[in-house]
ROPA-744882 format. One record per residue (C-alpha): residue number from 1; residue in three letters; x, y, z negated. Coordinates in steps of 0.1 Angstrom, whole numbers, plus 5000, padded with zeros to 4 digits. Example, Ala and Ser with C-alpha at 12.3 -4.5 7.8 and 13.67 -1.06 7.14 Angstrom:
% ROPA-744882
+-----+------+------+------+------+
! pos ! code !    u !    v !    w !
+-----+------+------+------+------+
!   1 !  ALA ! 5123 ! 4955 ! 4922 !
!   2 !  SER ! 5137 ! 4989 ! 4929 !
+-----+------+------+------+------+
This chain:
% ROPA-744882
+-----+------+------+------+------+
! pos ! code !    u !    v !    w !
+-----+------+------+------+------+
!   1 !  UNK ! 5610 ! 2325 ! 1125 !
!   2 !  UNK ! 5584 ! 2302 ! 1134 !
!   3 !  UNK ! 5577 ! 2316 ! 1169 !
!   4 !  UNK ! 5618 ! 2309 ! 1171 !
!   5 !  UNK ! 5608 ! 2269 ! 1162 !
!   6 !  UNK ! 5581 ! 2266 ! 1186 !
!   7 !  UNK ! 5601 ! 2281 ! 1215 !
!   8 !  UNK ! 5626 ! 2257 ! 1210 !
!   9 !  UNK ! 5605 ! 2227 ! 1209 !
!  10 !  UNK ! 5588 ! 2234 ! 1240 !
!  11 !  UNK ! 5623 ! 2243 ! 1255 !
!  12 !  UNK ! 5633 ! 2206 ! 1247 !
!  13 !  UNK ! 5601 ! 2192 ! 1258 !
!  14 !  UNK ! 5602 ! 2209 ! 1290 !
!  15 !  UNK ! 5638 ! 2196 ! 1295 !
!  16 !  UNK ! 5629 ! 2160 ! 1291 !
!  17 !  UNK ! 5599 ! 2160 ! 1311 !
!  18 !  UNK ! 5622 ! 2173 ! 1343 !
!  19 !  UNK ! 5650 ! 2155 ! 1335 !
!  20 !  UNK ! 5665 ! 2124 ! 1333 !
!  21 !  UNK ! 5684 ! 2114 ! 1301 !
!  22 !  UNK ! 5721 ! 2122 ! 1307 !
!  23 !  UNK ! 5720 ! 2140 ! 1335 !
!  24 !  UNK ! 5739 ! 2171 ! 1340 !
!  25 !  UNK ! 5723 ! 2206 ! 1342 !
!  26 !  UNK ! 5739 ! 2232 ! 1366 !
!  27 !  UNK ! 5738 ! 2270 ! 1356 !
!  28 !  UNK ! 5750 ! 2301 ! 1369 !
!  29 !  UNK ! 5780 ! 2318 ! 1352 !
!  30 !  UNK ! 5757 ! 2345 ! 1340 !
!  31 !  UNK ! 5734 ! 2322 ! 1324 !
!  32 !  UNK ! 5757 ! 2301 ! 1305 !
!  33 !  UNK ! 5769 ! 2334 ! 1294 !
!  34 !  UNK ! 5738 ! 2344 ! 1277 !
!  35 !  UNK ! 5735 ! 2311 ! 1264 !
!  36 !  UNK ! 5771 ! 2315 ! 1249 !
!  37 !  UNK ! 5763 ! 2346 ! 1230 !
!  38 !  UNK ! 5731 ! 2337 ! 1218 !
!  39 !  UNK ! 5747 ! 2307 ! 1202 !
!  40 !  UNK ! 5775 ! 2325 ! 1186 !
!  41 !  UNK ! 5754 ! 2357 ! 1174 !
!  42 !  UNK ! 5763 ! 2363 ! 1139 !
!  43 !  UNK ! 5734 ! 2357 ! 1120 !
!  44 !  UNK ! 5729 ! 2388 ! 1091 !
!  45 !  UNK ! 5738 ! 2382 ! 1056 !
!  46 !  UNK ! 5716 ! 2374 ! 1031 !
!  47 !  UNK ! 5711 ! 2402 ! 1004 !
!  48 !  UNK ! 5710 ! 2389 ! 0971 !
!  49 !  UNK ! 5702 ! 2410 ! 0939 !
!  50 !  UNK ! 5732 ! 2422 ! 0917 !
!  51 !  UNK ! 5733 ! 2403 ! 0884 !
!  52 !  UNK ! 5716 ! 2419 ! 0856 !
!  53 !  UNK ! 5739 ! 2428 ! 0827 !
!  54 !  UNK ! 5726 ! 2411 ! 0793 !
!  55 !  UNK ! 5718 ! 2436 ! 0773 !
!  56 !  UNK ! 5737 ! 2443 ! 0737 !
!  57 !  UNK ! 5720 ! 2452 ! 0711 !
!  58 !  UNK ! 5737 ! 2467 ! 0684 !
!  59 !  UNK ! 5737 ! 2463 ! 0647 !
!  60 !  UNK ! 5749 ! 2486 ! 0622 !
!  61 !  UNK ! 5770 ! 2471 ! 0589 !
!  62 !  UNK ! 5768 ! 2489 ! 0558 !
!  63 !  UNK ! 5805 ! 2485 ! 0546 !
!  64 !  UNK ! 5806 ! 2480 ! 0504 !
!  65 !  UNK ! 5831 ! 2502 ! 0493 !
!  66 !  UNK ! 5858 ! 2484 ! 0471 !
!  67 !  UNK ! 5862 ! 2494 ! 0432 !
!  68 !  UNK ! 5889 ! 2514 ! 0428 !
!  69 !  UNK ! 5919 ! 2502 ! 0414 !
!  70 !  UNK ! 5939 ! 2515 ! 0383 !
!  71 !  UNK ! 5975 ! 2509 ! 0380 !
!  72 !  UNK ! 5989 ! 2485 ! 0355 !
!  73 !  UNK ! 6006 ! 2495 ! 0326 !
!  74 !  UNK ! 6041 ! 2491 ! 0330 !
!  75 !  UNK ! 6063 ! 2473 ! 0308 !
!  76 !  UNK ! 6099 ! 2491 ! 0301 !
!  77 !  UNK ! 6125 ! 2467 ! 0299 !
!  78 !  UNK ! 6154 ! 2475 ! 0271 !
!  79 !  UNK ! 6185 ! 2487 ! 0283 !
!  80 !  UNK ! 6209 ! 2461 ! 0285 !
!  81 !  UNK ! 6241 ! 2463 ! 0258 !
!  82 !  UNK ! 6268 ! 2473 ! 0278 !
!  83 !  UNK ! 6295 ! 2441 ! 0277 !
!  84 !  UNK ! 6324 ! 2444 ! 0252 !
!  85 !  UNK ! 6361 ! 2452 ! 0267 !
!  86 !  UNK ! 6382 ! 2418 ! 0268 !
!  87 !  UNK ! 6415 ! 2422 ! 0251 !
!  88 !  UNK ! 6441 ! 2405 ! 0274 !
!  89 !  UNK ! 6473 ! 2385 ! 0261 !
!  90 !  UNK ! 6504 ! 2402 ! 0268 !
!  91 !  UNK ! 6523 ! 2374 ! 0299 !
!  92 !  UNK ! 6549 ! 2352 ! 0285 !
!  93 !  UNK ! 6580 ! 2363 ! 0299 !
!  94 !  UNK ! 6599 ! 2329 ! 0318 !
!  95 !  UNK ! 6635 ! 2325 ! 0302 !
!  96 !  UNK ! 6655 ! 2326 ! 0337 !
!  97 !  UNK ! 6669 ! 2293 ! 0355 !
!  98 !  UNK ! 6702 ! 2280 ! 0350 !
!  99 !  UNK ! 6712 ! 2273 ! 0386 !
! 100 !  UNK ! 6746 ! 2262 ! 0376 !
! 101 !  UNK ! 6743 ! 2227 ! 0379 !
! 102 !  UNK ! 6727 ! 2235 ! 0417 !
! 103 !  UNK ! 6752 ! 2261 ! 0426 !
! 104 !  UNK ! 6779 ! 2237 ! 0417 !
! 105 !  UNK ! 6765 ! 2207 ! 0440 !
! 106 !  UNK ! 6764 ! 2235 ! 0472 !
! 107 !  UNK ! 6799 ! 2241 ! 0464 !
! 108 !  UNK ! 6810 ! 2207 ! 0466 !
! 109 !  UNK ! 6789 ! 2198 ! 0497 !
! 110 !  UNK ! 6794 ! 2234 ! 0519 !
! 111 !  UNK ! 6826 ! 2241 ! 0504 !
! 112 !  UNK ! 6833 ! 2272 ! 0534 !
! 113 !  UNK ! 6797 ! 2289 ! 0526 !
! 114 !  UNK ! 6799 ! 2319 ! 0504 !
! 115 !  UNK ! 6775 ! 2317 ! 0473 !
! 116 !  UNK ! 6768 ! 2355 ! 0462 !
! 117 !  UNK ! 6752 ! 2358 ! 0425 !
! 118 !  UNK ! 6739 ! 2388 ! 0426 !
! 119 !  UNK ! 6726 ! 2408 ! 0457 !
! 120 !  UNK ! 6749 ! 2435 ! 0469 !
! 121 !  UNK ! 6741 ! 2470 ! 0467 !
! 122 !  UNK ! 6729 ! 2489 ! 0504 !
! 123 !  UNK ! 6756 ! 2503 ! 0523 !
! 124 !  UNK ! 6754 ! 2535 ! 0534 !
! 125 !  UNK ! 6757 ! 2545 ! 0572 !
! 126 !  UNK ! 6788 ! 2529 ! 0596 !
! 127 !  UNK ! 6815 ! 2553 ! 0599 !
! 128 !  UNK ! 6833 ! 2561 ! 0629 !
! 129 !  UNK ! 6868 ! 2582 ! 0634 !
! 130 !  UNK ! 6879 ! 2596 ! 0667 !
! 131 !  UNK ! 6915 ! 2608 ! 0668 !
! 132 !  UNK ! 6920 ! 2631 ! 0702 !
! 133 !  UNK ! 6932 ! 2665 ! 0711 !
! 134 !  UNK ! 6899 ! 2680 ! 0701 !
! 135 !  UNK ! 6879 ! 2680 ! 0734 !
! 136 !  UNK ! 6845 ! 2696 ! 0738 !
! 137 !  UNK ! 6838 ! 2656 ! 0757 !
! 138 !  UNK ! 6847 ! 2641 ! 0721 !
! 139 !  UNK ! 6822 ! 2662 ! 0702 !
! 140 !  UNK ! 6797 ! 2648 ! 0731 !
! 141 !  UNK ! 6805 ! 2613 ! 0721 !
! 142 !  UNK ! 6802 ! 2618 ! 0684 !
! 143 !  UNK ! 6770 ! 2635 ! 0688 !
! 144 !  UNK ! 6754 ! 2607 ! 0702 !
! 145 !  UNK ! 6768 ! 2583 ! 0677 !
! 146 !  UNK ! 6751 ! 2608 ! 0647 !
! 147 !  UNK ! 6719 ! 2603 ! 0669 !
! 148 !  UNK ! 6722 ! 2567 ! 0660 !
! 149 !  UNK ! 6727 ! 2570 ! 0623 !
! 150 !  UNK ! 6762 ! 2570 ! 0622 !
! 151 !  UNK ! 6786 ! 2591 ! 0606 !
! 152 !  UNK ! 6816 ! 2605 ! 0624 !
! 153 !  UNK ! 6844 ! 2621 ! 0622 !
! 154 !  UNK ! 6866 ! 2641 ! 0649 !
! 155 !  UNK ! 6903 ! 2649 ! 0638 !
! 156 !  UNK ! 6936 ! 2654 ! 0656 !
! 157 !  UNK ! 6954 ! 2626 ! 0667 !
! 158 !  UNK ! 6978 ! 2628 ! 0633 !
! 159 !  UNK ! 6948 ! 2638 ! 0609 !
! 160 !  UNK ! 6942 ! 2618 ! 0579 !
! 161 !  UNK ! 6919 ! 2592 ! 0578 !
! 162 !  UNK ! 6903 ! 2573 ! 0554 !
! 163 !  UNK ! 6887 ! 2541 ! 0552 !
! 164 !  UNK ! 6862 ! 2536 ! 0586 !
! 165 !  UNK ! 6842 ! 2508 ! 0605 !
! 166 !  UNK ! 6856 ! 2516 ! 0638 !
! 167 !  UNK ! 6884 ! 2542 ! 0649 !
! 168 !  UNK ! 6889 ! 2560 ! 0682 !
! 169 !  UNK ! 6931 ! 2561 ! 0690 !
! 170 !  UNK ! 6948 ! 2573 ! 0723 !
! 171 !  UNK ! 6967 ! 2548 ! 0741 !
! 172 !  UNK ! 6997 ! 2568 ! 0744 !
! 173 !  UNK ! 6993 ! 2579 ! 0710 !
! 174 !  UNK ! 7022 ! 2562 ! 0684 !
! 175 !  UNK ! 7000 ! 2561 ! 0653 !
! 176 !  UNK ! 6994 ! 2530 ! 0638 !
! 177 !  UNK ! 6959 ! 2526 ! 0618 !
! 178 !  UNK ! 6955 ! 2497 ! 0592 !
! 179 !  UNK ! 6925 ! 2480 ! 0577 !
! 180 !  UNK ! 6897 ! 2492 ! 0604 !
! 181 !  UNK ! 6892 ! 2481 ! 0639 !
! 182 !  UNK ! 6904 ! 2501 ! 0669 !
! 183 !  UNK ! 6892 ! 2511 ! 0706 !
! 184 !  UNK ! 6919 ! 2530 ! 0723 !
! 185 !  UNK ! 6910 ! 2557 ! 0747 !
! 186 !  UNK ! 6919 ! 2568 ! 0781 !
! 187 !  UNK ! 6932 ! 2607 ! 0784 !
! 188 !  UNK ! 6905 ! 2629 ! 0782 !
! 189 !  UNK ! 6905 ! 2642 ! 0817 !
! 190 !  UNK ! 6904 ! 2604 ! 0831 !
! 191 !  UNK ! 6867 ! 2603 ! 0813 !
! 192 !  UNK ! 6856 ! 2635 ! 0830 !
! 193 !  UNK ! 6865 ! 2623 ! 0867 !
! 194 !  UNK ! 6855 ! 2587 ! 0865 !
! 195 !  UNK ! 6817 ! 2577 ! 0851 !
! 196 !  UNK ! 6824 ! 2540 ! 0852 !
! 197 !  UNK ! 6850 ! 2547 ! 0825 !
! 198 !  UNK ! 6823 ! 2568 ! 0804 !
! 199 !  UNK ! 6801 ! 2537 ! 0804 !
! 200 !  UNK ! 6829 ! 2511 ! 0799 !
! 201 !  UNK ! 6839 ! 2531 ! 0766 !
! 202 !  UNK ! 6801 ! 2537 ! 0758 !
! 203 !  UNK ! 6794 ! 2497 ! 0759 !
! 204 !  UNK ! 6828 ! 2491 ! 0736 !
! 205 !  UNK ! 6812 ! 2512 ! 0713 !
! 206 !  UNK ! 6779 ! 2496 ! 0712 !
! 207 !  UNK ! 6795 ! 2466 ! 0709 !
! 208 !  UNK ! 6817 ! 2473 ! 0681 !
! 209 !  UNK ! 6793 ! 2493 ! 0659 !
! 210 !  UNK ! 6762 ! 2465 ! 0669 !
! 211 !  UNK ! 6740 ! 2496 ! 0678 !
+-----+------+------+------+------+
């Protein structure tokens, strides 16, 4: 290293004693070349020691082992008395309301509503009569009125009939029914040939019966 000092001051010196100040040098390519490498030569690292670990020194605790524990005693509790039934007081039984005096002021103000004092019993199912000549497409239209919840009945035209919600009577037919609606019916064969007819009687029907 300090042969590399004194080689470069006498460079220098050598340079200023052959030169002027500021004036410029002229080299060949291969020369400013070597110069050029020599300038930008990595220099080698520096190897530094590794740091040295501190060293642990370790101490061993004698642990005091804790006094065993006994369990408490434990205190039993006496069972609780079980809590007396409570006799409960038969309900008072309300005397019902005279509504007279009410029902009588509805009746003077709505005089066309119906007052009903007691509720009516439930009615059993609607009941429907078909007078014809006994054709298998009859027994086809009662059936699916009984699918419905109704009850029917097929007779001959001149059968006897009781009291019904609806009855089924031929047009051409003579008899004369009292005291239950009527549809009257096309012939027989008419049905069969024609479906708007079918449908035409089967929406009178609906209608009628509110099914």
């Amino acid at each position: 290293m300090q042969s590399y000092r004194e080689l470069i001051q006498l460079t220098s010196q050598h340079l200023q004693e052959e030169y002027a100040p500021n004036e410029w040098l002229v080299s060949t390519p291969e020369t400013c070349q070597f110069f050029r490498n020599l300038y930008t030569k990595p220099k080698p690292p520096i190897k530094t020691p590794p740091p040295q670990k501190p060293k642990i020194q370790k101490t061993v605790r004698s642990i005091a082992k804790k006094p065993s524990l006994q369990p408490k005693p434990v205190m039993q509790e006496p069972p609780e008395k079980s809590p007396e039934p409570v006799a409960l007081k038969p309900e008072k039984q309300e005397a019902p309301h005279d509504l007279k005096e009410q029902l009588d002021l509805i009746r003077q103000v709505c005089p066309n509503t119906q007052i009903i004092d007691s509720i009516p019993a439930p009615r059993g199912p609607k009941k429907v009569v078909i007078l014809c000549d006994l054709d298998p497409f009859w027994e086809k239209v009662g059936g699916a009125l009984t699918d419905r919840g109704l009850k029917v009945d097929i007779l001959p035209i001149d059968g006897e009939i009781s009291k019904a919600d609806l009855v089924l009577v031929p047009r051409n037919s003579d008899r004369k029914i009292e005291g239950s609606p009527i549809i009257y019916t096309e012939k027989t064969a008419l049905y069969q040939q024609d479906t708007y007819l079918k449908k035409v009687l089967w929406q009178s029907l609906c209608q009628q019966l509110q099914i």
